[in-house]
ROLO-359017 format. One line per field, with one value per atom (N, C-alpha, C): residue number from 1; residue in one letter; x, y, z. Coordinates in Angstrom, 1 decimal, m for minus. Last residue first. Layout:
BEGIN
seq <- c(NUM,...)
type <- c(A,...)
X <- c(X,...)
Y <- c(Y,...)
Z <- c(Z,...)
//
This chain:
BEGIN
seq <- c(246,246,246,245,245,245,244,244,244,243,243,243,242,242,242,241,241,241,240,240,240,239,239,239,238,238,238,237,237,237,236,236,236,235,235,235,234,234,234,233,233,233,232,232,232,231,231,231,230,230,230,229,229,229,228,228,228,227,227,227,226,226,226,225,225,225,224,224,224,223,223,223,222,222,222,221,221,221,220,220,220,219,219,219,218,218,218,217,217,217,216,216,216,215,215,215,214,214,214,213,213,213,212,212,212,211,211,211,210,210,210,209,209,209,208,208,208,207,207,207,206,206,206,205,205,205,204,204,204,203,203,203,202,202,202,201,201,201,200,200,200,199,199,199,198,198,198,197,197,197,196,196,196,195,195,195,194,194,194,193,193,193,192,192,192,191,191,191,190,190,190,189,189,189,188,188,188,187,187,187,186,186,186,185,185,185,184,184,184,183,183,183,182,182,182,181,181,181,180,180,180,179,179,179,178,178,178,177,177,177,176,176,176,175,175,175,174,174,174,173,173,173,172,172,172,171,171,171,170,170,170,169,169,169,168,168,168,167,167,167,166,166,166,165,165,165,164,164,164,163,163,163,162,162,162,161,161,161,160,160,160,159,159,159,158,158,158,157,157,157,156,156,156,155,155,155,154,154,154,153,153,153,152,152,152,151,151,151,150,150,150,149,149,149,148,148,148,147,147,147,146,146,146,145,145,145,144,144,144,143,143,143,142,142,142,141,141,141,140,140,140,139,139,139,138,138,138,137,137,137,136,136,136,135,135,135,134,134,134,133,133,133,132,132,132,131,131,131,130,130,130,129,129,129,128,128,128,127,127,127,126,126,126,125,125,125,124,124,124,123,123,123,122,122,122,121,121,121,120,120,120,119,119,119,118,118,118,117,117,117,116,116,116,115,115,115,114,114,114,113,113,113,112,112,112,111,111,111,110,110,110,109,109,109,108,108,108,107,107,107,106,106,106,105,105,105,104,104,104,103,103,103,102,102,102,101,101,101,100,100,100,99,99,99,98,98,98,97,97,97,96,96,96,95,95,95,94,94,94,93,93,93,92,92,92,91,91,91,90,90,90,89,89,89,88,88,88,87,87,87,86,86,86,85,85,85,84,84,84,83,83,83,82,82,82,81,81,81,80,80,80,79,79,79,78,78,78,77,77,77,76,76,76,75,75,75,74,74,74,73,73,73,72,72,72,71,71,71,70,70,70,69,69,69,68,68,68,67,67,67,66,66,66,65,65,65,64,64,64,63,63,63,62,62,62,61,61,61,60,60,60,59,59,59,58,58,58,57,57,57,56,56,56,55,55,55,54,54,54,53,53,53,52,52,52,51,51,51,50,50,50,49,49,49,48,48,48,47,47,47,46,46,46,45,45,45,44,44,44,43,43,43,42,42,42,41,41,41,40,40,40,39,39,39,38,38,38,37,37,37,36,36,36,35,35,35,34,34,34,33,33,33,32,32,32,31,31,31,30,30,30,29,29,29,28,28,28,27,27,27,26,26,26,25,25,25,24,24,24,23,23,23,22,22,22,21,21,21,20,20,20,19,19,19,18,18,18,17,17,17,16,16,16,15,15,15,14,14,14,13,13,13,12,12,12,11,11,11,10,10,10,9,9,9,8,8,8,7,7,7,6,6,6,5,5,5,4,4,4,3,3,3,2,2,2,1,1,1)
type <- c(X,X,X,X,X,X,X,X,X,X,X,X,X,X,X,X,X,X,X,X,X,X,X,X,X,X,X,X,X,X,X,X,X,X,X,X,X,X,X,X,X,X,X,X,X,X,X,X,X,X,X,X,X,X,X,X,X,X,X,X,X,X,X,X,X,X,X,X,X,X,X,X,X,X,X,X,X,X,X,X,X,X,X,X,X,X,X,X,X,X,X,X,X,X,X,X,X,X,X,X,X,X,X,X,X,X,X,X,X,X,X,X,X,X,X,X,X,X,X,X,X,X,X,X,X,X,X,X,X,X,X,X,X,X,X,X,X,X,X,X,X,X,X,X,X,X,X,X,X,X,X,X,X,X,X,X,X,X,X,X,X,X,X,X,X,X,X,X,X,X,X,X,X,X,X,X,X,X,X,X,X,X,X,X,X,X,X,X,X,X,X,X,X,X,X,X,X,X,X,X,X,X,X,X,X,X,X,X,X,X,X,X,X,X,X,X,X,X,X,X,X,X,X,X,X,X,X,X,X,X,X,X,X,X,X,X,X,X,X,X,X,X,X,X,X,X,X,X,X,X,X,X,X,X,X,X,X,X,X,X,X,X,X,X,X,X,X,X,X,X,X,X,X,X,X,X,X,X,X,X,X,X,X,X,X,X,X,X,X,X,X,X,X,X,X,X,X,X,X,X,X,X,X,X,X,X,X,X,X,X,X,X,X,X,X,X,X,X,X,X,X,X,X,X,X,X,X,X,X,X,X,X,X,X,X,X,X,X,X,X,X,X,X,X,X,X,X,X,X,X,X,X,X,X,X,X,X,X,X,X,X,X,X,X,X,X,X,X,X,X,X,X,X,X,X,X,X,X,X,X,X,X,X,X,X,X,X,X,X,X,X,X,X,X,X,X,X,X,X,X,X,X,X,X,X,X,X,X,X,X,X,X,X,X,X,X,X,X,X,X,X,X,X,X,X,X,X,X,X,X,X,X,X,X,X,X,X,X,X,X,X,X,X,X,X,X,X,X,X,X,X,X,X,X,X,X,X,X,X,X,X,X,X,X,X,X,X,X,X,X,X,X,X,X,X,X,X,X,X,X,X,X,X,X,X,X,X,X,X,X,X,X,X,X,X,X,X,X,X,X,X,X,X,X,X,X,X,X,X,X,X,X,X,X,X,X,X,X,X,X,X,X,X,X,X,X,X,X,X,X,X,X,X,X,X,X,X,X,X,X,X,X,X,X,X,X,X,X,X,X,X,X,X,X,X,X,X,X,X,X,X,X,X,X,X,X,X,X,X,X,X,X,X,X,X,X,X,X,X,X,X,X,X,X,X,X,X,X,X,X,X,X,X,X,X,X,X,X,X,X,X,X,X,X,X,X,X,X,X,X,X,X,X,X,X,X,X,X,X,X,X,X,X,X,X,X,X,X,X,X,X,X,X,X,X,X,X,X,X,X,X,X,X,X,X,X,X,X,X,X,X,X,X,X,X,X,X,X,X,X,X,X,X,X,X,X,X,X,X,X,X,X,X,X,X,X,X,X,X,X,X,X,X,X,X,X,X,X,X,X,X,X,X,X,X,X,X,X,X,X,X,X,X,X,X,X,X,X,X,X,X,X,X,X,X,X,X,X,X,X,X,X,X,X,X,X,X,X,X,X,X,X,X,X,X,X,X,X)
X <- c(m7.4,m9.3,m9.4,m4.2,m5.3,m6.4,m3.7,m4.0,m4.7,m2.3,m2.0,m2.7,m4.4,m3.9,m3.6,m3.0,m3.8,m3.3,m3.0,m2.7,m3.8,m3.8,m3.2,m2.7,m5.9,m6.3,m5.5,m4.0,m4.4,m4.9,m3.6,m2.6,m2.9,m6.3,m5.7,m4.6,m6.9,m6.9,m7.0,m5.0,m4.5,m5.0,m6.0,m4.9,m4.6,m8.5,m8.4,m7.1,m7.7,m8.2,m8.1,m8.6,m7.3,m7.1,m11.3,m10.6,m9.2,m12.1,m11.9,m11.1,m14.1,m13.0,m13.1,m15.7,m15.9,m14.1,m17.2,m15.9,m16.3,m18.3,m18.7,m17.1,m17.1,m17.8,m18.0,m17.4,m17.5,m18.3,m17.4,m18.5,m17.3,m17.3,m16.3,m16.9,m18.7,m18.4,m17.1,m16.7,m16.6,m17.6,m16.1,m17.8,m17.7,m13.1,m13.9,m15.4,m12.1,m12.8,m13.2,m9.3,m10.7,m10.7,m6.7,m7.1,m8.5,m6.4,m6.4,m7.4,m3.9,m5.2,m5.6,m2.6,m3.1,m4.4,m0.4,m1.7,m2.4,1.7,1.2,m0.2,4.4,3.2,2.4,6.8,6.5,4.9,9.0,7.3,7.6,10.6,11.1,9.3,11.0,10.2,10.5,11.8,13.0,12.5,10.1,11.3,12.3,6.3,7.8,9.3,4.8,4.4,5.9,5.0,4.1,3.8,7.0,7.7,6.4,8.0,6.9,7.5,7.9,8.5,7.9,5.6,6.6,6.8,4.1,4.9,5.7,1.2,2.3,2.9,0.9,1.0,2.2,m2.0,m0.9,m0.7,m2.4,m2.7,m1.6,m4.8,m3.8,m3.3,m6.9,m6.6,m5.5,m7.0,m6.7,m6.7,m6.8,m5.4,m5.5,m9.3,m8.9,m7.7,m11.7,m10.4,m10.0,m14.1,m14.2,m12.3,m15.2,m14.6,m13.6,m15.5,m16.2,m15.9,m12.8,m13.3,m14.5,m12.1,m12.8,m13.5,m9.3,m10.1,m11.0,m6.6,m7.5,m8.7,m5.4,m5.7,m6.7,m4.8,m4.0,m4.9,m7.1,m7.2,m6.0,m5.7,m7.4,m7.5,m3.3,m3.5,m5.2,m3.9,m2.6,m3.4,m5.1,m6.0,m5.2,m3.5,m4.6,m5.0,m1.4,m1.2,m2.6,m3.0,m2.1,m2.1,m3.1,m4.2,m4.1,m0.6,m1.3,m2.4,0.9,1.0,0.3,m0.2,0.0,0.2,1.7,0.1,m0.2,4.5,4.0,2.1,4.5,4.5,3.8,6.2,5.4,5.2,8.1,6.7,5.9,9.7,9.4,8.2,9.7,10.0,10.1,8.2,8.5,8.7,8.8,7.7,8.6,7.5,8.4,8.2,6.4,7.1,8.3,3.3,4.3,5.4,0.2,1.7,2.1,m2.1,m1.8,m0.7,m5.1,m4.4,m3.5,m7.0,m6.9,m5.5,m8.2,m8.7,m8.5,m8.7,m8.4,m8.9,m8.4,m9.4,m8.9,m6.7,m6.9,m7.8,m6.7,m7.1,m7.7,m3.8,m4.7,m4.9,m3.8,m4.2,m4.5,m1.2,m2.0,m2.3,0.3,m0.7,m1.7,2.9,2.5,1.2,1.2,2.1,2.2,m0.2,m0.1,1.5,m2.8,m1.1,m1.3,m4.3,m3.9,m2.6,m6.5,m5.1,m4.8,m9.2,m8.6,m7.5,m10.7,m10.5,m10.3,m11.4,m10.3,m10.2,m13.5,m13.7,m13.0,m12.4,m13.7,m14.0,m9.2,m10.0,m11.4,m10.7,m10.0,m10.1,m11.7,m12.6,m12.4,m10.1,m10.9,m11.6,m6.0,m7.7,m8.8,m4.4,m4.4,m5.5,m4.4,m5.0,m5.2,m2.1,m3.4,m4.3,0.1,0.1,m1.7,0.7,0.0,m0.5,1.8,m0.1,0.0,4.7,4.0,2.4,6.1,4.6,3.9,6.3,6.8,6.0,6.1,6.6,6.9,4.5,4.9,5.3,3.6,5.1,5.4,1.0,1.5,2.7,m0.7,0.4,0.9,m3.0,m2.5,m1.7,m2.5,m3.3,m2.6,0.1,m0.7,m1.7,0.1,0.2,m0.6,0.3,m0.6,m0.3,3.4,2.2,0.7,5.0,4.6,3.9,6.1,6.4,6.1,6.7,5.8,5.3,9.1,8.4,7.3,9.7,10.6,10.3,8.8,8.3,9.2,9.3,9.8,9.0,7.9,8.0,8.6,7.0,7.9,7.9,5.0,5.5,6.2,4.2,4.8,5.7,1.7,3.0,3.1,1.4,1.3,2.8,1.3,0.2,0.3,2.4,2.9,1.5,1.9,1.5,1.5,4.4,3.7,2.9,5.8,4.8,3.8,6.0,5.6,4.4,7.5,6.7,5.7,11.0,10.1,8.2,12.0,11.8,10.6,10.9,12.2,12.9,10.2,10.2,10.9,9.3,10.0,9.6,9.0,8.5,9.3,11.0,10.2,10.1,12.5,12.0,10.9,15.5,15.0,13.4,16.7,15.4,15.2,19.2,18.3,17.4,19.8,20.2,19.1,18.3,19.1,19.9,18.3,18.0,19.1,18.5,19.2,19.2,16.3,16.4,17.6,14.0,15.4,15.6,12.5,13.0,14.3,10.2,11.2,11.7,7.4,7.5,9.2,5.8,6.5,7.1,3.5,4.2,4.9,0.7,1.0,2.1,m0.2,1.1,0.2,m1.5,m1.0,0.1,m4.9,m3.6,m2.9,m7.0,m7.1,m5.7,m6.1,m7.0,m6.8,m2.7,m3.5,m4.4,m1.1,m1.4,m2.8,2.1,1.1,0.4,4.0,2.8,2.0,6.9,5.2,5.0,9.4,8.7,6.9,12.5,11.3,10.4,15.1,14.5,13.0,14.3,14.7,15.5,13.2,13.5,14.1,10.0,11.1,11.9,7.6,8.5,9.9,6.4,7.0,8.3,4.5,5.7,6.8,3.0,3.7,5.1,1.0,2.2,3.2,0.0,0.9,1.8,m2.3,m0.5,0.6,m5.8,m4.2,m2.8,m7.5,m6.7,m5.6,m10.3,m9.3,m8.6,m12.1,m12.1,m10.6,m14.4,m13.0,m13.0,m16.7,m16.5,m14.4,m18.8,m17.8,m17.5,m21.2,m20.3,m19.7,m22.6,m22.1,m21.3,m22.8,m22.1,m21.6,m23.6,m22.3,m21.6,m26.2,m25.4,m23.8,m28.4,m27.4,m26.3,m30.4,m30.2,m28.7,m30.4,m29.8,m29.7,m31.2,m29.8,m29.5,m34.5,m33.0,m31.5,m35.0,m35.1,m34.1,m35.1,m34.5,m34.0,m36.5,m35.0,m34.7,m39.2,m38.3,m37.2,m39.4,m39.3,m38.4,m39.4,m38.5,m38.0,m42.1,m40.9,m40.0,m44.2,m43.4,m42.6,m43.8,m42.9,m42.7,m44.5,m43.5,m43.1,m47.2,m46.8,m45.2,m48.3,m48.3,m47.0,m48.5,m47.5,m47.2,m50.3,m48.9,m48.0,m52.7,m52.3,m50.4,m52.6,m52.4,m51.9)
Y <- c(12.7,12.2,13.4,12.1,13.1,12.5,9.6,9.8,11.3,9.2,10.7,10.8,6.8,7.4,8.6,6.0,6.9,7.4,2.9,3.8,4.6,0.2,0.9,1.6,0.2,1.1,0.7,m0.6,0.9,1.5,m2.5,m2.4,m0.8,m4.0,m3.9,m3.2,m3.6,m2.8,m2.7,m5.5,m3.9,m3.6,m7.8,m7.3,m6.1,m7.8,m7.6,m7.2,m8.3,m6.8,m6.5,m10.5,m10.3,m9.1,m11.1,m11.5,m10.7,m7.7,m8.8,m9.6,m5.2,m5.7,m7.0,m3.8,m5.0,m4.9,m1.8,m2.5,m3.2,m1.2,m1.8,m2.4,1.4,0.0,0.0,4.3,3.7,2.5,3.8,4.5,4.2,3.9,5.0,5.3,1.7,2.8,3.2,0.4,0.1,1.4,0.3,0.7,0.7,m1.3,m0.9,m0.6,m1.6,m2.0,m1.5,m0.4,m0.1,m0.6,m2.5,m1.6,m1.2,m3.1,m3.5,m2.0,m3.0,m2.3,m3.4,m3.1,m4.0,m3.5,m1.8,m1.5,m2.1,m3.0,m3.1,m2.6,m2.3,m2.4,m2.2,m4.8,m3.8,m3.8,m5.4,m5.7,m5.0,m6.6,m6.2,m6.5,m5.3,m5.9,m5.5,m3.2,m4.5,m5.0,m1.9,m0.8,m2.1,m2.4,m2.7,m2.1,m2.3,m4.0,m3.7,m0.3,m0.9,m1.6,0.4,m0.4,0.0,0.4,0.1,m0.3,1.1,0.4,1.0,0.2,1.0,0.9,0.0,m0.7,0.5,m0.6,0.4,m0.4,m2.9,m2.8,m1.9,m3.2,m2.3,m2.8,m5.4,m4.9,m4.3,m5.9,m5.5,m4.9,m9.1,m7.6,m6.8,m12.0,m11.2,m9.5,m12.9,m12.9,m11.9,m10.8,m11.9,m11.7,m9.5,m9.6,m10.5,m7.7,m8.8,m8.3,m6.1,m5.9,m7.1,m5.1,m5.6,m5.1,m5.8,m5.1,m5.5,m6.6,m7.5,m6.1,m5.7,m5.2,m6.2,m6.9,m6.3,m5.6,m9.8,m8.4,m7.8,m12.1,m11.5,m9.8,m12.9,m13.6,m12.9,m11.2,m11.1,m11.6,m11.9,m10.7,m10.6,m15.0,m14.5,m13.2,m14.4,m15.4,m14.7,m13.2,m12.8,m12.8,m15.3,m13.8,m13.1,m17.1,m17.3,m16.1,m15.8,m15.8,m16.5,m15.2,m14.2,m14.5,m17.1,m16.9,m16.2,m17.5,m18.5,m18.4,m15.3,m14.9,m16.4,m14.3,m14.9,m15.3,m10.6,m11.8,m12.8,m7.2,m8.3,m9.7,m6.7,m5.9,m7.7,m7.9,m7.7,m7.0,m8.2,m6.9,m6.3,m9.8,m9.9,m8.6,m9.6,m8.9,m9.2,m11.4,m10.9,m10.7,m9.6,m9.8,m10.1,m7.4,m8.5,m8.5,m5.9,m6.0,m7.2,m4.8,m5.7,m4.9,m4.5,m3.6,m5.1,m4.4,m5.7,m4.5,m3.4,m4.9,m5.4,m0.3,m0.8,m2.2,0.5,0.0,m0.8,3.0,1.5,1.5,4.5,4.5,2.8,5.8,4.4,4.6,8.0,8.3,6.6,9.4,8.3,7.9,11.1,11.5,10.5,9.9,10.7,11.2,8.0,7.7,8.5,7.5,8.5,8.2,6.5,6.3,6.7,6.8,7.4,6.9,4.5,5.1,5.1,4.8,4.2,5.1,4.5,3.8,3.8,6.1,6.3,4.6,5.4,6.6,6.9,3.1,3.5,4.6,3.8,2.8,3.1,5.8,6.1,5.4,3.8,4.9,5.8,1.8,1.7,2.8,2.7,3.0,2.4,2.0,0.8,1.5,3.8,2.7,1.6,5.5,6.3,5.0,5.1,4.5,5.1,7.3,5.7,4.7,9.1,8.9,7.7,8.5,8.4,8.5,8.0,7.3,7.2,11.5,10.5,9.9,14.1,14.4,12.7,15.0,14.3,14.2,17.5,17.7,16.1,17.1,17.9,18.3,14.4,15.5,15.8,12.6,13.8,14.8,10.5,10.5,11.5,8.8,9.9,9.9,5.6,6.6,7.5,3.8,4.9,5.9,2.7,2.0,2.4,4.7,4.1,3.3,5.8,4.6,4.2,8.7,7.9,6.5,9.4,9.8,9.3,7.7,8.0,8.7,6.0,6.3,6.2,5.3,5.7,6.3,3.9,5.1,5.0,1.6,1.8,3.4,0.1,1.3,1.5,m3.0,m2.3,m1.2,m4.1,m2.4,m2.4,m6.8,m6.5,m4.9,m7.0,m7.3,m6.8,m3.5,m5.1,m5.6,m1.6,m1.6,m2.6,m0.3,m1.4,m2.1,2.1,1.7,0.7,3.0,3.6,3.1,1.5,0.2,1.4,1.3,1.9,1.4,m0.5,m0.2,0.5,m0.4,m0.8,m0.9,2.6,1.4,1.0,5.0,4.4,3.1,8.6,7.4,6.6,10.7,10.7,8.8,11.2,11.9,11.5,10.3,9.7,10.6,11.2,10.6,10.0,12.0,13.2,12.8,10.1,10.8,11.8,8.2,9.2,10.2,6.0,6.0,7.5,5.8,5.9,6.9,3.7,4.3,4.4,2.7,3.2,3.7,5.8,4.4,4.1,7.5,7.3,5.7,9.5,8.4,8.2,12.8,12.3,10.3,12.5,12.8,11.7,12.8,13.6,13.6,12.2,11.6,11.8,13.5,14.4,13.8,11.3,11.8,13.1,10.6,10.8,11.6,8.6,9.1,9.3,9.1,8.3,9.1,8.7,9.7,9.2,9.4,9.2,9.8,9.5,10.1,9.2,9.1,9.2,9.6,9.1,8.3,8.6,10.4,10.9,10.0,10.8,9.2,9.5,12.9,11.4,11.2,15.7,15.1,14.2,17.6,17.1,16.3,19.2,19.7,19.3,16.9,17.5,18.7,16.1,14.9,15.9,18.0,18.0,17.0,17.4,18.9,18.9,14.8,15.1,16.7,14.5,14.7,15.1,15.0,14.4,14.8,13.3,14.4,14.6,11.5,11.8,12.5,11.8,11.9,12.3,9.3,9.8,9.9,9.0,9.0,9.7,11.3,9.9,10.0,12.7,12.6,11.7,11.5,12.7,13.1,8.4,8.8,10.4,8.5,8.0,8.2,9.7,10.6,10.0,8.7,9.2,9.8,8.7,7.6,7.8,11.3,10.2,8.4,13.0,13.0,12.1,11.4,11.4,11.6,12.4,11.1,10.5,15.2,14.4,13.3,15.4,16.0,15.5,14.8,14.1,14.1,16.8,15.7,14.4,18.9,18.8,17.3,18.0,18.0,18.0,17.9,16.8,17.2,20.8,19.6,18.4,22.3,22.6,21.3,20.5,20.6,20.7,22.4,20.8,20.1,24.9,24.3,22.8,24.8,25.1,24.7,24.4,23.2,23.6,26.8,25.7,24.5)
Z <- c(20.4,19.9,18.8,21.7,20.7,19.8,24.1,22.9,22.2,26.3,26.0,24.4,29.0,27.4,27.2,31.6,31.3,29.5,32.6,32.9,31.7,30.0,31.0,31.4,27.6,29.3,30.3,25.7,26.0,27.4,26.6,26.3,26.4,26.3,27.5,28.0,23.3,24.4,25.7,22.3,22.0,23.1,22.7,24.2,23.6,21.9,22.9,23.3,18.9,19.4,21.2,18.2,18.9,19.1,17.8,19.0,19.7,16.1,16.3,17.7,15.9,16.6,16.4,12.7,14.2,14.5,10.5,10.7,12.2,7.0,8.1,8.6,5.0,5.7,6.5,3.5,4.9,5.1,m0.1,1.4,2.4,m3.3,m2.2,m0.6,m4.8,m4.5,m3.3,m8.2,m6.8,m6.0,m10.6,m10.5,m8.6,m10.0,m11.0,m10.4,m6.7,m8.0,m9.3,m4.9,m5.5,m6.4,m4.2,m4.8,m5.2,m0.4,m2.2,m2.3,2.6,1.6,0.3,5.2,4.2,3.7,7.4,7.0,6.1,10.4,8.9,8.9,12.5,12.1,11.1,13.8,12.9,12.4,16.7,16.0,14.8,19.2,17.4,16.8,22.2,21.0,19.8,24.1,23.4,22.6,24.6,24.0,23.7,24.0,24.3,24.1,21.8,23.1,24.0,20.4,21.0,22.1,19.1,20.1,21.0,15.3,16.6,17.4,11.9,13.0,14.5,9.1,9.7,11.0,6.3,7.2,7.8,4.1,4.3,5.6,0.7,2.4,3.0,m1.3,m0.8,0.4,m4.5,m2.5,m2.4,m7.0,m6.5,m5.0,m7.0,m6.4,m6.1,m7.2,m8.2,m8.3,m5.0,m5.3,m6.5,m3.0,m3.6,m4.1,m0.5,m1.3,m1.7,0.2,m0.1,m1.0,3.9,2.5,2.3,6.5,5.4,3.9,8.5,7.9,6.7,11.7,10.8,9.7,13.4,12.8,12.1,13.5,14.6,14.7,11.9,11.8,13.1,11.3,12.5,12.7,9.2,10.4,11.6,7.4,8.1,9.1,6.7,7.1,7.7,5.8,7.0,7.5,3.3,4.4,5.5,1.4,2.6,3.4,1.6,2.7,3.0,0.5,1.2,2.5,m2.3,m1.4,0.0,m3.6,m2.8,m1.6,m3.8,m2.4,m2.0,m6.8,m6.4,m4.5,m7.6,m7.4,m6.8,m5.7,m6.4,m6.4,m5.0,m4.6,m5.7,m4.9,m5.4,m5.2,m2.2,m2.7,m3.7,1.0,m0.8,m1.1,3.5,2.6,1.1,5.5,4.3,3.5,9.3,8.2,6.6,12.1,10.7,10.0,13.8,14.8,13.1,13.5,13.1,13.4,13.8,14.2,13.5,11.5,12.2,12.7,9.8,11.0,11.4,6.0,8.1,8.6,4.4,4.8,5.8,2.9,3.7,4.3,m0.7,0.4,1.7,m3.0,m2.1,m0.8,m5.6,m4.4,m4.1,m7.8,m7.7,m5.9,m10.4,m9.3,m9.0,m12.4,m12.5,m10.6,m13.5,m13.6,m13.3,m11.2,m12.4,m12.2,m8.9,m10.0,m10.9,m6.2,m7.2,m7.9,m3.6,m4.0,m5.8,m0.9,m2.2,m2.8,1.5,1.0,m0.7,3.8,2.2,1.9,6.1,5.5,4.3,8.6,7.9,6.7,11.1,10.0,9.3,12.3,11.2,10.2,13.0,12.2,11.3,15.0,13.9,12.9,16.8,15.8,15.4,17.1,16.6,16.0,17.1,18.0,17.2,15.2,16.5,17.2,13.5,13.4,14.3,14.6,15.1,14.6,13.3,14.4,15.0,11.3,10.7,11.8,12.3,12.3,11.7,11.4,12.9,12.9,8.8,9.1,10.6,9.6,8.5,8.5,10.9,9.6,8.8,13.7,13.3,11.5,14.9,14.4,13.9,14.9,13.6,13.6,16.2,16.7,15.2,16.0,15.2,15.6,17.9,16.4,15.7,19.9,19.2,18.2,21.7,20.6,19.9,24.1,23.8,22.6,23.6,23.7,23.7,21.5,22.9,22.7,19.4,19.0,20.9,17.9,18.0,18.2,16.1,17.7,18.4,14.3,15.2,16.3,11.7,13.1,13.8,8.0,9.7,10.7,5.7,6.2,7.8,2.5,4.1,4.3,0.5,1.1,2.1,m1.5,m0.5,m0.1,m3.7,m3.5,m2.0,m5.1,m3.9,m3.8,m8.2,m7.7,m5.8,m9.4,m9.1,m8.7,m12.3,m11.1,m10.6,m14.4,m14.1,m12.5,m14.1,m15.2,m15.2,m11.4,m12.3,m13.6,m9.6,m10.0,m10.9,m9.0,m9.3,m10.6,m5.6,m6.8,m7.7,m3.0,m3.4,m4.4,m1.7,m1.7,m2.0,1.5,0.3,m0.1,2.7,2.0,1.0,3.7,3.3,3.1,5.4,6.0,4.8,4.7,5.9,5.9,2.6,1.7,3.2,3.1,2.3,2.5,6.5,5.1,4.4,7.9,8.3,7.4,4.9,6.7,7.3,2.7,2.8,4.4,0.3,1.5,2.3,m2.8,m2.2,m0.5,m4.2,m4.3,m3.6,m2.5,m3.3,m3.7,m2.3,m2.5,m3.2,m0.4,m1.9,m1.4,1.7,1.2,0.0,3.4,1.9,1.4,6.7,5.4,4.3,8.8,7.5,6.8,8.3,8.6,8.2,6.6,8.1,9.1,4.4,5.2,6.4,3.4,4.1,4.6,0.2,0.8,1.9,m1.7,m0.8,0.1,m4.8,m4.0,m3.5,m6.9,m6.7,m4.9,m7.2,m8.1,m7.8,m6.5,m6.0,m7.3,m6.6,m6.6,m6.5,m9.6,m9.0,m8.1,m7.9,m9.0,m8.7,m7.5,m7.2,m7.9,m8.5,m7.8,m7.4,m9.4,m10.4,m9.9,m7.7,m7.7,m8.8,m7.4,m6.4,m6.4,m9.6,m9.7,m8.5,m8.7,m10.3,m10.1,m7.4,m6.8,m8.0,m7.4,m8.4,m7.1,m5.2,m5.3,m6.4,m4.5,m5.1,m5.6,m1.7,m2.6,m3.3,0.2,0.3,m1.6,0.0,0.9,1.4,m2.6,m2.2,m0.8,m3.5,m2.2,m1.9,m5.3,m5.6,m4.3,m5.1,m6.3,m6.4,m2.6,m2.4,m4.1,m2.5,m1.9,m1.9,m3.9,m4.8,m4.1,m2.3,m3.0,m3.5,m1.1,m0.5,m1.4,m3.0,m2.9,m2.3,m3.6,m4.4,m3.9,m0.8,m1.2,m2.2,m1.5,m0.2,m0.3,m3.0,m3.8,m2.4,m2.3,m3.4,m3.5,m0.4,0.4,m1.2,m1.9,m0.6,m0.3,m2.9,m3.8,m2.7,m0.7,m1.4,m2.8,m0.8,0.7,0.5,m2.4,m2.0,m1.2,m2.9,m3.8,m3.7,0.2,m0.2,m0.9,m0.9,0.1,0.1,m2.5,m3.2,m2.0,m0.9,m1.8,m2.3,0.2,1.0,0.1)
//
């Protein structure tokens, strides 16, 4: 009887432990090299993306020659390889996916159409962080705010002096209140891609605004809230009858 004992509080230790420890040995999202995939192809091809939750895994160019070789994949506007800018802006096309009820995970979608799957909330929650791969060199970003934008700035790097500026901008439009702290001194991603959300005449475009993981940072699922302006997304959704894939 006693050996039983002895058996349940150890059970019950190695319980205790894994969960102390469950975000160092089970991250929440885990890092993938892309390095042999970027090698398959050859310039303009500069790196690798890659969004929780989705099937965007694909190659990164520089450059965009819309409807041509490089329509089908990811771009920017220069090759930021060596030097990682303070703000990486990513562009991708949405060409089937562009209602007001949009898909999650239709698998003929091939560009940034699941990127549109962030306008639901509990996608949103469960998807929070994007891969971006340079060579051998893996940098994972933290998702901060969901928006639309009617104008969107297509530069990548920004004076650091504007960054904290744009933050402030992107949190406060964003649809999402994510927990998580950002500053000018954080390198930020923002992926972007085109939308007719609100409309087949509306010039919107829809943004994803990440920074980069911290040093010692962990890897969990935050905490996330709707924010005010969340409401007319989802007025926008219950009308009529969503074709969304859950």
């Amino acid at each position: 009887m006693r050996k039983v004992y002895y058996v349940i509080l150890l059970l019950l230790g190695l319980t205790f432990v894994g969960w102390l420890f469950k975000d160092a040995l089970f991250p929440y999202y885990k890092v993938e090299s892309r390095s042999v995939q970027q090698q398959e192809y050859s310039a303009p091809v500069v790196g690798w993306i890659r969004v929780q939750g989705t099937n965007i895994d694909y190659p990164i160019v520089v450059g965009n020659d819309a409807g041509g070789s490089l329509a089908d994949y990811t771009w920017m506007q220069y090759d930021p390889s060596d030097t990682l800018p303070n703000r990486l802006a990513i562009f991708g096309h949405n060409i089937q996916n562009v209602s007001s009820h949009p898909l999650i995970s239709n698998p003929e979608h091939s560009r940034f159409e699941q990127l549109m799957g962030f306008v639901y909330t509990e996608f949103a929650k469960k998807n929070q962080y994007i891969q971006v791969s340079f060579g051998e060199k893996d940098y994972l970003y933290r998702i901060y705010a969901v928006e639309f934008v009617k104008e969107n700035d297509a530069g990548a790097s920004l004076p650091k002096q504007d960054l904290k500026d744009y933050i402030q901008s992107a949190k406060e439009q964003s649809y999402y209140d994510y927990d998580v702290k950002v500053s000018e001194d954080d390198p930020l991603l923002t992926l972007i891609t085109c939308t007719r959300f609100f409309g087949p005449t509306t010039e919107y475009e829809f943004k994803v605004e990440a920074r980069l993981v911290r040093p010692h940072e962990k890897v969990v699922q935050g905490a996330l809230k709707e924010t005010d302006a969340y409401q007319e997304i989802k007025k926008i959704l219950k009308e009529g009858e969503s074709d969304a894939e859950v």
